[in-house]
C-alpha positions in Angstrom: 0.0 0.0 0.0 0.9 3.8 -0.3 1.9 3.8 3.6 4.1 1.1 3.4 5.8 2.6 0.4 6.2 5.8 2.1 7.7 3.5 5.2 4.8 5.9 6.8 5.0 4.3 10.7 2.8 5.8 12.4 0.1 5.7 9.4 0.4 2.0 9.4 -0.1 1.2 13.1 -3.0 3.7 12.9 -4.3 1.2 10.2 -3.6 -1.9 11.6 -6.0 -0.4 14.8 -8.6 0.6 12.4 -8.2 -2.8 11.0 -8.2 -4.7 14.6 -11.7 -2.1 15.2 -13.6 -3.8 12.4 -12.4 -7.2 13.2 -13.9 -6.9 16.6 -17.1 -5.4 15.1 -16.9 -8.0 12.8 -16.5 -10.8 15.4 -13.3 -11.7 13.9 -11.3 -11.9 17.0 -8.6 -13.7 16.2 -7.7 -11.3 13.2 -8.4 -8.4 15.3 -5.7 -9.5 17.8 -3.5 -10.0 15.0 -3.8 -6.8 13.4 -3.4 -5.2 17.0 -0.2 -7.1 17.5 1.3 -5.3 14.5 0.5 -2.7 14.7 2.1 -3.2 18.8 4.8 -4.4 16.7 5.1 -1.7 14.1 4.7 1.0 17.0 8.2 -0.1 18.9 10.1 1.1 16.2 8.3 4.3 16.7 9.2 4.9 20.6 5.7 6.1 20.8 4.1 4.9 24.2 1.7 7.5 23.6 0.2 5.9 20.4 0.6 2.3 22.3 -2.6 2.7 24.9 -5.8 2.6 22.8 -4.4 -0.5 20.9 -3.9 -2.2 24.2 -7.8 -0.8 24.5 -8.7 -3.2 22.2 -6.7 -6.0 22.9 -8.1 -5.8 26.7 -11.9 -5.4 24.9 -11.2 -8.7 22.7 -10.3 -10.5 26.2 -13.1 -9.1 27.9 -15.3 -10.3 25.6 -14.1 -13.8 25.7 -14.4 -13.9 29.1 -10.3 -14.3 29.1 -10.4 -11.6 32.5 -7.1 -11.6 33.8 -5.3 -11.2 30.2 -8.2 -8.0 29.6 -7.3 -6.3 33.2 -3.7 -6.9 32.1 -4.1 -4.9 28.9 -6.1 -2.3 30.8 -4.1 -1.4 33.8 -1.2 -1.2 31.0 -3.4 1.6 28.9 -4.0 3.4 31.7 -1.2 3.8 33.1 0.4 4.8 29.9 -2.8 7.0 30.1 -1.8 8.7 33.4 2.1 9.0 32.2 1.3 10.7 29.5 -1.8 12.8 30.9 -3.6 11.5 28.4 -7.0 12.6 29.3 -8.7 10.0 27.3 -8.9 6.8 29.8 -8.4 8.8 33.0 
């Protein structure tokens, strides 16, 4: 795609999330988790941690709703306190 030509990071994880969204709307989880995981993957190079909490939002959602508990409190209490690092007032 053009992002990937234009080695465009942050435009790809931003995909991969919107991707991982309508996988879960979808009920598609599996693919959701694994568009979430690159684009996890894709945002390390960035050094972003800012950009990291809403896709550990919806990894924590995809647990929640397989009942997987302790893996979704996992994923929250890790956006959040990314959330509360970076005063991001979105979570808090």
């Amino acid at each position: 795609t053009i992002r990937i030509d234009l080695f465009d990071t942050l435009g790809m994880v931003q995909t991969y999330q919107r991707l991982g969204q309508v996988a879960t709307t979808l009920k598609h989880q599996d693919q959701a988790l694994q568009y979430y995981q690159k684009a996890i993957l894709l945002n390390t190079k960035l050094k972003d941690s800012t950009t990291l909490s809403p896709l550990l939002m919806g990894i924590g959602g995809i647990w929640l709703g397989q009942k997987k508990y302790p893996q979704a409190l996992k994923n929250y209490r890790r956006a959040l306190k990314l959330d509360q690092h970076f005063n991001n007032q979105v979570l808090i």
